[in-house]
TORZA-538222 format. One record per residue (C-alpha): x, y, z; residue in one letter. Coordinates in Angstrom, 2 decimals. Layout:
! residues N
{{X Y Z} a};
...
END
This chain:
! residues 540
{{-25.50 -74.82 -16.77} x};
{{-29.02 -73.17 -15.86} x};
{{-29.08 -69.66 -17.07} x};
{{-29.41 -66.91 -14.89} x};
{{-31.23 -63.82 -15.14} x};
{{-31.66 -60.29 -13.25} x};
{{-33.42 -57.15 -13.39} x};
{{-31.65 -54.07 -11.71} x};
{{-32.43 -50.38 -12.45} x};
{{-34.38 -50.85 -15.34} x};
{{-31.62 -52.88 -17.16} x};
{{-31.95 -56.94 -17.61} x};
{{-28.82 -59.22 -17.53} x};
{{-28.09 -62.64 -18.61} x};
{{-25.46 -65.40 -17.15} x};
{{-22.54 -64.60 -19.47} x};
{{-21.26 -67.76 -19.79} x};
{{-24.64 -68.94 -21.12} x};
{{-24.52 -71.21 -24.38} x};
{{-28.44 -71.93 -24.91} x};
{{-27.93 -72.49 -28.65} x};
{{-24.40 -72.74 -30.84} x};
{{-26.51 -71.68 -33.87} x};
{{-27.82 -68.33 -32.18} x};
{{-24.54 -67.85 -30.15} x};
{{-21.21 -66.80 -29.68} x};
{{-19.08 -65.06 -27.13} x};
{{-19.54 -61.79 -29.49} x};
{{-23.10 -62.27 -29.09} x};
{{-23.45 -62.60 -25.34} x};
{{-25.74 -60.06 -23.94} x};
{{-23.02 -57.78 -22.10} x};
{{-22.57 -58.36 -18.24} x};
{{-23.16 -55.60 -15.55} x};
{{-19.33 -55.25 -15.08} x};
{{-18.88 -54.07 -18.89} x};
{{-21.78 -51.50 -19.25} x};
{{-19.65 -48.21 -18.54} x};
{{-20.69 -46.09 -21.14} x};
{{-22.15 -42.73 -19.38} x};
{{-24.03 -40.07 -21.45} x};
{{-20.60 -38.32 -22.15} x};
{{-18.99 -41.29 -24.20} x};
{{-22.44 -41.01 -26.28} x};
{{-22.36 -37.39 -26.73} x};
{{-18.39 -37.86 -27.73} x};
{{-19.41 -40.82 -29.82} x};
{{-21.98 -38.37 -31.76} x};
{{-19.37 -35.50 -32.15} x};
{{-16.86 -38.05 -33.42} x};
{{-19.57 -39.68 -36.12} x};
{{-20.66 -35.89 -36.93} x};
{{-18.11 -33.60 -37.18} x};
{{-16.88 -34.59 -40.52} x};
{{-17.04 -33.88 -44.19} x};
{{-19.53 -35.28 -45.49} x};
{{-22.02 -33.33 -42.71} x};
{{-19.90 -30.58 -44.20} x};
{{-20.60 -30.94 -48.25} x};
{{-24.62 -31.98 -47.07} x};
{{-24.99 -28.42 -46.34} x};
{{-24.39 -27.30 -49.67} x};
{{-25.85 -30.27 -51.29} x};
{{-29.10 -28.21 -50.40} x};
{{-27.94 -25.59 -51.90} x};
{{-27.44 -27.89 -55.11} x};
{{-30.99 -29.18 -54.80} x};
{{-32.28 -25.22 -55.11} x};
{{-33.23 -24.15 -51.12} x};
{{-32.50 -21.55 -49.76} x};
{{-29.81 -20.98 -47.05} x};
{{-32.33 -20.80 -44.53} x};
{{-34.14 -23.66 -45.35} x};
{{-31.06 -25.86 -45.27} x};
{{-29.77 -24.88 -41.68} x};
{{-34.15 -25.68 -40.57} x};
{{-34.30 -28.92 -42.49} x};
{{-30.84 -30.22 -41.40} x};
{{-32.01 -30.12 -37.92} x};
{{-35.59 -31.08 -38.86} x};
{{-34.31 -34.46 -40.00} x};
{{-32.19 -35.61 -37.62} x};
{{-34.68 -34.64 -35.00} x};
{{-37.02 -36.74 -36.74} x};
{{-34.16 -39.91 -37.50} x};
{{-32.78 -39.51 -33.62} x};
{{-36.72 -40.54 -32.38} x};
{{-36.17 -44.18 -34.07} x};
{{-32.61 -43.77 -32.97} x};
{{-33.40 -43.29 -29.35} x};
{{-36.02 -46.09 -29.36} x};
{{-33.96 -48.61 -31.08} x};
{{-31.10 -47.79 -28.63} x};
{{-33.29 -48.84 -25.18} x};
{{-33.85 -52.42 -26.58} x};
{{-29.47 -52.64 -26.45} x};
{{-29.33 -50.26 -23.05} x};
{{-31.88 -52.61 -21.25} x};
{{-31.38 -55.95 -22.66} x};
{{-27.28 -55.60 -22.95} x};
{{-27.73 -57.17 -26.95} x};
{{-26.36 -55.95 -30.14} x};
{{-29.03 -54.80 -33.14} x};
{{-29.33 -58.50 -35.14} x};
{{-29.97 -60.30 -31.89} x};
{{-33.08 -57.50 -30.81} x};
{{-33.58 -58.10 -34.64} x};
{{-35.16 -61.63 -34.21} x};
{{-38.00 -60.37 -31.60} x};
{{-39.42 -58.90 -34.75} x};
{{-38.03 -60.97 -37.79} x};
{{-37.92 -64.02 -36.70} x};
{{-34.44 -65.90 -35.56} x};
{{-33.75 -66.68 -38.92} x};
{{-35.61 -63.80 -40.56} x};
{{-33.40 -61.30 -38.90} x};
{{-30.88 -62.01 -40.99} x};
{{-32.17 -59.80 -43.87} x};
{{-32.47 -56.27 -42.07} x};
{{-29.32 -57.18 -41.07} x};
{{-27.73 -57.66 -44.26} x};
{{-30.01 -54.22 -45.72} x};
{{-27.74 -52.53 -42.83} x};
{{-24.66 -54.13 -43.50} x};
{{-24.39 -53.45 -47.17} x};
{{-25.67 -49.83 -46.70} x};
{{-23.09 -49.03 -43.85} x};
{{-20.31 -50.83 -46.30} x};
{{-21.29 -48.18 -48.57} x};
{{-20.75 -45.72 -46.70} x};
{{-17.50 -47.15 -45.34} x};
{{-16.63 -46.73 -49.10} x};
{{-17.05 -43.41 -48.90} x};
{{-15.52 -42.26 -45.86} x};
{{-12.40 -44.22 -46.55} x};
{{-12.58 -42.22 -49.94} x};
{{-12.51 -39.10 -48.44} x};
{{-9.56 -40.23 -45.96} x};
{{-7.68 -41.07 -49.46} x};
{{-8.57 -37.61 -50.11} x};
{{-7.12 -36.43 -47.71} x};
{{-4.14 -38.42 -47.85} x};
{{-3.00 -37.55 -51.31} x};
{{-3.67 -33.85 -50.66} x};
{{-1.50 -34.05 -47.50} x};
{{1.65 -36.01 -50.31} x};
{{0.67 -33.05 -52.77} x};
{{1.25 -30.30 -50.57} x};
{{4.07 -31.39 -48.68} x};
{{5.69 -32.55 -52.29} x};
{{4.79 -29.44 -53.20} x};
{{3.48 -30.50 -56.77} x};
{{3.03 -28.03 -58.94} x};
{{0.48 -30.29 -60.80} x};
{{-1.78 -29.51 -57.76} x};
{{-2.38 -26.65 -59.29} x};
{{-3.75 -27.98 -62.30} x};
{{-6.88 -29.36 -60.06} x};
{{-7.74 -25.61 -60.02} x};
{{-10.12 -26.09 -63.08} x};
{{-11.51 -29.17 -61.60} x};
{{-13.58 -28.44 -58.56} x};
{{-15.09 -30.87 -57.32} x};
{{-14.92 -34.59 -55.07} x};
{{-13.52 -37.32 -57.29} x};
{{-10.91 -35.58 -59.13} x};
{{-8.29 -36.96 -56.94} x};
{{-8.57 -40.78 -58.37} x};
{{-8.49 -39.58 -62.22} x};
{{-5.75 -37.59 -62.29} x};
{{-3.76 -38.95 -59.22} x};
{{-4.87 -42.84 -58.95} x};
{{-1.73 -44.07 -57.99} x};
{{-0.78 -42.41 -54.74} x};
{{-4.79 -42.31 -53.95} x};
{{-5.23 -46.19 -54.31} x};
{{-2.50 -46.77 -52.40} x};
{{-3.78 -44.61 -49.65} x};
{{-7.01 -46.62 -50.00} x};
{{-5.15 -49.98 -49.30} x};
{{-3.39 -48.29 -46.66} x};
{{-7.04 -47.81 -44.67} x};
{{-8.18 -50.76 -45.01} x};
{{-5.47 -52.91 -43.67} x};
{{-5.13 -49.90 -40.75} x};
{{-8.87 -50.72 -39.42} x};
{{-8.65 -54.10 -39.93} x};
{{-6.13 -54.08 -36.95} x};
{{-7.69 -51.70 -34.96} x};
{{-10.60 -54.29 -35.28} x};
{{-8.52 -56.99 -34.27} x};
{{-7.26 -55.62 -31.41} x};
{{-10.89 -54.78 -29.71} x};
{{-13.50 -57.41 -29.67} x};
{{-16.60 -57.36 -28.41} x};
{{-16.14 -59.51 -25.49} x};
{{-13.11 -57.37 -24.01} x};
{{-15.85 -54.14 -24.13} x};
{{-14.31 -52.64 -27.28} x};
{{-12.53 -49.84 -24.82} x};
{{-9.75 -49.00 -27.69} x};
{{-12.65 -47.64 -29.72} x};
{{-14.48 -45.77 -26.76} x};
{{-11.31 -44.08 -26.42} x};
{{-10.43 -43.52 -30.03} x};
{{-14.18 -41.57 -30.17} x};
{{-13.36 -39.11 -27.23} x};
{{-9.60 -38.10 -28.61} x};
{{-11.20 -38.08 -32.43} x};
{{-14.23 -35.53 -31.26} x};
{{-12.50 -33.25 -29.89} x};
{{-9.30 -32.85 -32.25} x};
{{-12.53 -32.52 -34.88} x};
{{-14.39 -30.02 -33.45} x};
{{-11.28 -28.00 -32.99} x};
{{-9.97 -28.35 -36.25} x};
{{-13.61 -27.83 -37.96} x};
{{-13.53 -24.16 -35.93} x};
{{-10.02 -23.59 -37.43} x};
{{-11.23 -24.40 -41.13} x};
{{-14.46 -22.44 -40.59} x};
{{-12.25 -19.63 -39.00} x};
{{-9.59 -19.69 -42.24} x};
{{-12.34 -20.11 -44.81} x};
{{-14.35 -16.59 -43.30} x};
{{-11.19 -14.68 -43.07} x};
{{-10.38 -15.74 -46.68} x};
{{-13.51 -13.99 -47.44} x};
{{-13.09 -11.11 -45.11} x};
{{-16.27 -13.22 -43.01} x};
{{-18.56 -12.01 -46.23} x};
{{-20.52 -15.04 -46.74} x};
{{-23.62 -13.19 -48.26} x};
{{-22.66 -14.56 -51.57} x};
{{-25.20 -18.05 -50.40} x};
{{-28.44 -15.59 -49.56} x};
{{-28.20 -14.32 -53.52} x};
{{-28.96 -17.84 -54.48} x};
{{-32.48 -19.33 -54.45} x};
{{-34.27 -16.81 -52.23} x};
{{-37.76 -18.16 -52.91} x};
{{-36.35 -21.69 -52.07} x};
{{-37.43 -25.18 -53.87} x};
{{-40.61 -26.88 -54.84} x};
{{-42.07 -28.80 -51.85} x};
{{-41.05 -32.02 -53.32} x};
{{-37.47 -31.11 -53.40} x};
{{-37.97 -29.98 -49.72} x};
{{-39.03 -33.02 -48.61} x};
{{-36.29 -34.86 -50.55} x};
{{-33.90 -33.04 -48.66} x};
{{-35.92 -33.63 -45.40} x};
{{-35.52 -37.19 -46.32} x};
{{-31.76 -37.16 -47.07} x};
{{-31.02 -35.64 -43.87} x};
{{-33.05 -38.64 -42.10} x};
{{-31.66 -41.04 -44.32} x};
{{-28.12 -39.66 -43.45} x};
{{-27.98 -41.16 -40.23} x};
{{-30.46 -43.79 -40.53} x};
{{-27.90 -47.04 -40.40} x};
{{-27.30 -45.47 -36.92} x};
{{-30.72 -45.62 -35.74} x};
{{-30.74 -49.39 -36.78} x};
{{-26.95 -49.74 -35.58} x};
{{-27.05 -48.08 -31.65} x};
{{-27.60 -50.89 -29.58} x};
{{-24.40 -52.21 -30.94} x};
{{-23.04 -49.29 -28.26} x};
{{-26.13 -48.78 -26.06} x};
{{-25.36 -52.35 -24.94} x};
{{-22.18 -50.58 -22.86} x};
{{-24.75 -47.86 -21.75} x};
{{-24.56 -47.24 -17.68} x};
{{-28.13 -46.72 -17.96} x};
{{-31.62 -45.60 -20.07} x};
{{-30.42 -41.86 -18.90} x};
{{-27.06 -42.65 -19.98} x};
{{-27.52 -43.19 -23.79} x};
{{-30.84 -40.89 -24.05} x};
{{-29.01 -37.53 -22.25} x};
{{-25.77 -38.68 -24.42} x};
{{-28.01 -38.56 -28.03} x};
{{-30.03 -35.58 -28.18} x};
{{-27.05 -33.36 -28.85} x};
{{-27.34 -35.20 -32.00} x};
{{-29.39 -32.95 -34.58} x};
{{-27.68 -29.71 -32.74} x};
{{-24.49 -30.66 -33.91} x};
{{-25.57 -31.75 -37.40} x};
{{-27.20 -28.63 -37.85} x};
{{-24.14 -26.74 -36.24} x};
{{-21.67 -27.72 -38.93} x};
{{-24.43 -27.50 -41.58} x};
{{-24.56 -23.76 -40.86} x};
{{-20.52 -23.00 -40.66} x};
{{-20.59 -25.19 -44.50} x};
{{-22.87 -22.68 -45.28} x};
{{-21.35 -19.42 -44.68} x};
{{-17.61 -20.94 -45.07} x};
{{-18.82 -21.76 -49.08} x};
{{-20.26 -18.35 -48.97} x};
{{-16.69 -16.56 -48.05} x};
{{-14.67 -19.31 -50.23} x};
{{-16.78 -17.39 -53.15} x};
{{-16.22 -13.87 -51.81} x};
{{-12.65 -15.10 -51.83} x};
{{-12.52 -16.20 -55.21} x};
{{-11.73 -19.72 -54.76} x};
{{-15.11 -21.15 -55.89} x};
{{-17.24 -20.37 -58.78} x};
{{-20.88 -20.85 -58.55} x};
{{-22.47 -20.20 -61.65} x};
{{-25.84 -21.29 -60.77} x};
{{-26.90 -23.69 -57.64} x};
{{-26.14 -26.69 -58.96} x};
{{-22.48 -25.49 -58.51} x};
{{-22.37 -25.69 -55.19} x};
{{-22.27 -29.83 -55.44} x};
{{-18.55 -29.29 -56.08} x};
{{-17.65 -27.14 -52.85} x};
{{-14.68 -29.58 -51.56} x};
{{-13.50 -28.28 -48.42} x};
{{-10.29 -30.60 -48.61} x};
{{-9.57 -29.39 -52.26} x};
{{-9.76 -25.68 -51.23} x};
{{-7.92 -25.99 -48.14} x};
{{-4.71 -28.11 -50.08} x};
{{-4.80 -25.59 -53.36} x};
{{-5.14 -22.11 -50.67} x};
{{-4.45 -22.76 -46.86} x};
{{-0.79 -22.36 -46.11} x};
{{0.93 -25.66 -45.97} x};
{{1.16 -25.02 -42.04} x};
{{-2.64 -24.74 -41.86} x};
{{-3.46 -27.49 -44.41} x};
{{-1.23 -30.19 -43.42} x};
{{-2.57 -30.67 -39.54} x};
{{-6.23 -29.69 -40.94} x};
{{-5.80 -32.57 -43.10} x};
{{-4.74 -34.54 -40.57} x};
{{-7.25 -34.12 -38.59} x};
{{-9.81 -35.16 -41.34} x};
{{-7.94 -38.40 -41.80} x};
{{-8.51 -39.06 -37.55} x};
{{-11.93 -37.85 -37.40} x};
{{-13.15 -40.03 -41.02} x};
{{-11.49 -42.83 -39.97} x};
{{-13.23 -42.49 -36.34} x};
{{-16.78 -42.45 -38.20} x};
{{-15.82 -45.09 -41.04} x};
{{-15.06 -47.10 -37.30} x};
{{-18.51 -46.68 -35.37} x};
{{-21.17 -45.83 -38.01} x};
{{-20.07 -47.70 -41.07} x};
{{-17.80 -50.90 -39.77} x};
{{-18.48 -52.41 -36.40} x};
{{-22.44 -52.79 -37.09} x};
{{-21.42 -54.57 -40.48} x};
{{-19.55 -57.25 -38.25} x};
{{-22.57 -58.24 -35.99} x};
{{-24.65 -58.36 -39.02} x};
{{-22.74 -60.57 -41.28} x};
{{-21.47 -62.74 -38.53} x};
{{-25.02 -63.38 -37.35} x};
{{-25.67 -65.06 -40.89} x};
{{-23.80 -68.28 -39.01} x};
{{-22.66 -67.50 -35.96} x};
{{-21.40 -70.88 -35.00} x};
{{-18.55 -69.99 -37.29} x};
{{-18.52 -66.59 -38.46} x};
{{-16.78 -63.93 -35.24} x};
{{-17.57 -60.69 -35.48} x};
{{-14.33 -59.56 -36.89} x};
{{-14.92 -62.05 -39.69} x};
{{-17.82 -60.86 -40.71} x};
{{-15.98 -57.23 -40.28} x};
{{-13.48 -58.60 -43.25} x};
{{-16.59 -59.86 -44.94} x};
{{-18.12 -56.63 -44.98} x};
{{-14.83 -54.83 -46.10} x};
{{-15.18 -57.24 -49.44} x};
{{-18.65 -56.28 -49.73} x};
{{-17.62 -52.29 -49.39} x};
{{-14.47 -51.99 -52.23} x};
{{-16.92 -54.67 -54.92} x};
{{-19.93 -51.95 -54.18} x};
{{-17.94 -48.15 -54.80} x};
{{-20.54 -46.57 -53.39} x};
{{-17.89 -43.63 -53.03} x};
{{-19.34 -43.36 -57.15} x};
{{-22.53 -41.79 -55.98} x};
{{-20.63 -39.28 -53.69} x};
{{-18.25 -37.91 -55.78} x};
{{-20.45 -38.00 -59.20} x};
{{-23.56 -35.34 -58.94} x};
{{-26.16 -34.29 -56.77} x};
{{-28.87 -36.19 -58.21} x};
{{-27.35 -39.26 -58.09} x};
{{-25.88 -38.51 -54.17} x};
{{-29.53 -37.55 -53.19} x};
{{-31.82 -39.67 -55.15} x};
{{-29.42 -42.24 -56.60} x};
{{-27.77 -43.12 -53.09} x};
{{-29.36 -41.69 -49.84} x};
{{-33.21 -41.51 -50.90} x};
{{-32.55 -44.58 -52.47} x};
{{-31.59 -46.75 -49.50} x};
{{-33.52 -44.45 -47.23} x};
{{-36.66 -46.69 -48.05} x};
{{-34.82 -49.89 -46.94} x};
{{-33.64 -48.54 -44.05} x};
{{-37.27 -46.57 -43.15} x};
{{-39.00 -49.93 -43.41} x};
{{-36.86 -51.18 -40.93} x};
{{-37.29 -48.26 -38.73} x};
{{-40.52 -48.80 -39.32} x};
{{-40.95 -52.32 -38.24} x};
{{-38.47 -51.86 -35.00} x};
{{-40.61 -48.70 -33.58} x};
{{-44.07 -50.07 -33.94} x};
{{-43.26 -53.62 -33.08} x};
{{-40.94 -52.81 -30.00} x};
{{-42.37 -49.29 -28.68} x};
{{-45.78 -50.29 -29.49} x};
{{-46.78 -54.00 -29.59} x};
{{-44.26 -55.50 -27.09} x};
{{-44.32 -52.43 -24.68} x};
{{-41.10 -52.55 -24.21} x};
{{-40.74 -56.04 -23.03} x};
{{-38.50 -58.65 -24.68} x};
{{-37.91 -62.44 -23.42} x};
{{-33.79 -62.00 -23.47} x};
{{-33.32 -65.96 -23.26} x};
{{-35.43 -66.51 -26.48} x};
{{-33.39 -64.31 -28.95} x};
{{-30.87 -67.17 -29.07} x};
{{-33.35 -70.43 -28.98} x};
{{-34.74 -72.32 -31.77} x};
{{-37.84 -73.07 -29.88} x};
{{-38.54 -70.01 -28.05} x};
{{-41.26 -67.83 -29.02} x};
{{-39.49 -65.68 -31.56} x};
{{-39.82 -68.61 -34.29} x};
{{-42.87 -67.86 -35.48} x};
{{-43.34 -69.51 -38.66} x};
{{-39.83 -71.62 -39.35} x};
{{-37.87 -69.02 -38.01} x};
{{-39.14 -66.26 -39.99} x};
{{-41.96 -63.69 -39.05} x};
{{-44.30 -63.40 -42.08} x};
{{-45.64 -60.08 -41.04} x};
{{-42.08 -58.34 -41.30} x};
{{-41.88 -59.89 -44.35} x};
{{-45.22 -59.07 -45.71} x};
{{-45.01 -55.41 -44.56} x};
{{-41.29 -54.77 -45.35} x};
{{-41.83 -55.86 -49.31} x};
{{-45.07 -53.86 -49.44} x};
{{-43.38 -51.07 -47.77} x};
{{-40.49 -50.57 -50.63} x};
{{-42.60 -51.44 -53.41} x};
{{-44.77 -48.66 -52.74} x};
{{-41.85 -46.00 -52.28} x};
{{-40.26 -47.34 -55.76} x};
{{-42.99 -47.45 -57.74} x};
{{-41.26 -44.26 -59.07} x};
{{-37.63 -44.72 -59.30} x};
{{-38.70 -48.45 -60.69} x};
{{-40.95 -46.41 -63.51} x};
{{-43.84 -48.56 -63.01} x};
{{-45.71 -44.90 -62.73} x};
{{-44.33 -41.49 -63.31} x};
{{-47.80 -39.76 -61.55} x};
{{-46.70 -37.09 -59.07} x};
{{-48.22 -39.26 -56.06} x};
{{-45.36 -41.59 -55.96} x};
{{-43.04 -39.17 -57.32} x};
{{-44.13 -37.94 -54.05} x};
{{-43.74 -40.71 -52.17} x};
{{-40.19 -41.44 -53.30} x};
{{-38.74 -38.07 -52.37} x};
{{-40.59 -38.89 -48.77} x};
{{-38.68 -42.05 -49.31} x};
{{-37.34 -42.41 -45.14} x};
{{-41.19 -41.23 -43.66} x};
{{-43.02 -43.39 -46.68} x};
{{-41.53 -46.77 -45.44} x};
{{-41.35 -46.15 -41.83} x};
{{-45.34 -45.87 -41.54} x};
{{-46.16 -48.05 -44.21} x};
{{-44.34 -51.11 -42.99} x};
{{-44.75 -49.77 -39.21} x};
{{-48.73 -49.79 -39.20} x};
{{-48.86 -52.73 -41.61} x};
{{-46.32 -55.23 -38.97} x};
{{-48.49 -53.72 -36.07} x};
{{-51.48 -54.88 -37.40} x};
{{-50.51 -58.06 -39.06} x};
{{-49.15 -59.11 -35.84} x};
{{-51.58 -58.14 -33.47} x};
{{-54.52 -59.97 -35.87} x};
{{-52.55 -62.93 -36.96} x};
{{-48.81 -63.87 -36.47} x};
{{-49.11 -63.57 -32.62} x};
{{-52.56 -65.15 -32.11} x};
{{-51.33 -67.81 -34.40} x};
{{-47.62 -68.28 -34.57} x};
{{-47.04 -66.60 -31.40} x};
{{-45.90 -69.47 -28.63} x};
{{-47.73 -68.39 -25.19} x};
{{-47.58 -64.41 -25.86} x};
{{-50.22 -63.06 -24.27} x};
{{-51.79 -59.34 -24.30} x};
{{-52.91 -56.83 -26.43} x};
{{-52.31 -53.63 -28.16} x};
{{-53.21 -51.51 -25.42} x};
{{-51.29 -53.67 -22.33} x};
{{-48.72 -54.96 -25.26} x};
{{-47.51 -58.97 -25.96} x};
{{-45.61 -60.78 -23.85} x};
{{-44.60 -64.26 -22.60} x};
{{-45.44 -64.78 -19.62} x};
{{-41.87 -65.69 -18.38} x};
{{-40.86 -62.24 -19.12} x};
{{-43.70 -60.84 -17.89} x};
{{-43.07 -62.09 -14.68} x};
{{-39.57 -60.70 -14.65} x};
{{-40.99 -57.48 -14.82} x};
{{-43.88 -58.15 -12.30} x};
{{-41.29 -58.80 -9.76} x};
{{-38.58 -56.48 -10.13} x};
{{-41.98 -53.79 -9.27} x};
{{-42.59 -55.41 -6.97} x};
{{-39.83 -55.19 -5.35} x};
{{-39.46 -51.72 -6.06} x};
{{-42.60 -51.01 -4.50} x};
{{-41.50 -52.82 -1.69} x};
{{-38.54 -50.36 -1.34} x};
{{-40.75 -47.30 -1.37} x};
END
């Protein structure tokens, strides 16, 4: 069958029923028809409320406070860094809006078809870890809602143990049951919505979890400042000159890092996108909402202390603010059940869109001739429980922040790094759609792999873990490691522009033609382009 492709609105489409290569391709993999891209700007904006409004955007808040900053500096630098991870984000997100493909198939354009397999699998084990942890704070939840409604009088006894990650030591039976209980629960909800029906179930799930979220995060806030007669100056006693500059930029970096397997992850919905406007209007809310719920963490810890249900002894205290714990052991049961509730709905939406369905493409484009994308979903799973990343979360601040989140922040920054500059920069923009799923097509490079990913992605994390590795304790990479996100994204981003533009293209690069100022292209694609202005000129 001879493939078949247009050009409308900005947006580039491929024959669905095209099978160039059973290696490269499955029906999962299919660049989405016209007929299936119905996402508007509202299902993105819904999609970022339902990823956002939940508990660990909560506790981030007053991880800040943890790390020594000031109240004020938390509510800037939440919104500093995801403005700075939603540029990436937005980026990544046109290559799936215009070319209808999921993130490992855009992935070979600058890996390599065979290459792209490991930033795939750096996402897919990061987002499992996080799956981990959101489906340990729906366990959370879980056994709080049995505790209350039981009402245990051993709940009490959690009084004098503040803090995420009681719940497993001194309840493990009812919380690992929970936990069992989750996973076999999304499991089904993956079943029932593949990628080739449009995943619709989920689109819907995200715009009846945001809402009952948003609500129910306006109730908590609402209980937890009453508690406290809405006297949340308690927080601006605490570290008034703020942290070292170091620390700032750790927490800077967290914040990035927070949301950074999204920015990798978007096309994986952008390929539904309506349009460019659709996804672009639908993601800047973004950092406004993080930053949103950052502040009502803030002053809600600050009236839970005026109310005497936490005890902050000095900032480090604040790592064990537990908004689930405080709202079973002092809301009224009528309160804390539905608010619970609604945590378990709004987790579970987020464990669904940021943490699972990426996972699947990834894994599943390993061998896609046999692997679907809801096996590689149960792959991932696997991967998630053996990891217990949830270990990090619920353990100290030190390990959350530098242990977990700057810690994979590098990965994930190189490959940021490498998508921007290569895409945005060297390719203008411009991708040959048919040659993401051939052996032959220009994408090969060297054997399938492109050796200037490869060259400036190792470099890249090196370099940031020279500290955290203890091959040098100086302050310079010290430096660099708490600037973990920024540190790889412009290390490996300059380092695959230029090894490209001076070497892989003019030597492994079949017929790409260009340079850095018009960008490379084929000249296949090229022509694509050439014509639909054409035509549009021809319009005007």
């Amino acid at each position: 069958m001879t493939d078949k492709i247009e050009m409308d609105n900005g947006q580039v489409f491929l024959d669905k029923e095209n099978k160039i290569n059973d290696y490269l391709w499955n029906p999962d993999f299919n660049p989405v028809p016209k007929d299936l891209r119905k996402w508007g700007a509202a299902s993105f904006t819904s999609l970022w409320f339902a990823m956002a409004v939940i508990v660990p955007t909560w506790t981030l808040a007053t991880v800040g406070l943890a790390l020594g900053l000031s109240w004020t500096q938390v509510i800037i630098y939440m919104f500093l860094g995801n403005l700075i991870i939603l540029i990436p984000t937005i980026i990544q997100s046109h290559g799936g809006a215009r070319y209808g493909a999921a993130e490992p198939q855009l992935t070979r354009s600058r890996w390599g078809i065979y290459g792209a397999q490991i930033p795939s699998w750096i996402r897919s084990v990061i987002s499992m870890g996080w799956w981990g942890i959101e489906s340990f704070i729906i366990a959370e939840a879980a056994t709080y809602i049995y505790l209350v409604s039981a009402k245990a009088s051993s709940l009490k006894t959690l009084v004098a143990y503040v803090g995420p990650g009681t719940l497993p030591k001194y309840f493990p039976t009812v919380f690992w049951t929970i936990f069992v209980i989750v996973i076999i629960t999304q499991l089904i909800i993956f079943y029932i919505s593949p990628p080739v029906k449009g995943q619709n179930p989920l689109r819907i799930m995200a715009k009846i979890a945001a809402p009952i979220m948003v609500v129910s995060f306006v109730i908590m806030f609402y209980l937890f400042m009453s508690a406290g007669k809405f006297n949340f100056t308690p927080i601006t006693t605490y570290n008034k000159a703020g942290a070292p500059l170091i620390v700032q930029l750790a927490f800077i970096n967290s914040n990035v890092a927070y949301w950074a397997t999204m920015a990798v992850s978007m096309p994986d919905y952008t390929k539904y996108a309506k349009s460019q406007f659709s996804q672009t209007v639908g993601q800047i809310p973004m950092p406004f909402i993080m930053m949103a719920v950052g502040a009502m963490a803030l002053l809600g810890a600050g009236a839970s202390i005026s109310a005497g249900w936490l005890h902050v002894s000095s900032s480090a205290g604040f790592f064990n603010y537990d908004p689930l714990e405080l709202m079973a052991l002092y809301f009224p049961s009528y309160f804390s059940i539905p608010l619970l509730i609604a945590v378990i709905i709004g987790t579970f939406s987020v464990n669904v869109f940021a943490n699972s369905i990426a996972p699947g493409y990834d894994i599943a484009n390993t061998y896609p001739k046999r692997l679907t994308w809801f096996r590689g979903i149960v792959i991932g799973v696997i991967i998630s429980v053996l990891l217990g990343a949830y270990t990090a979360y619920s353990t100290s601040v030190y390990t959350y922040v530098d242990g977990w989140l700057l810690a994979y922040g590098a990965l994930l920054g190189m490959v940021e790094g490498i998508i921007v500059f290569d895409y945005a920069i060297l390719r203008h923009f411009k991708l040959n759609i048919r040659d993401l799923f051939r052996y032959d097509g220009i994408y090969t490079f060297l054997h399938g792999f492109n050796p200037a990913a490869l060259i400036s992605g190792t470099v890249a994390v090196i370099i940031t873990y020279v500290y955290p590795w203890g091959i040098s304790k100086a302050y310079i990479f010290q430096l660099l490691y708490d600037n973990s996100w920024i540190t790889a994204f412009f290390i490996a981003g300059i380092l695959d522009l230029l090894l490209n533009a001076f070497w892989v293209i003019p030597k492994y690069g079949k017929n790409q033609i260009g340079s850095l100022k018009s960008g490379y292209v084929d000249p296949e694609t090229q022509s694509l382009f050439d014509a639909k202005m054409a035509a549009s000129s021809g319009k005007k």
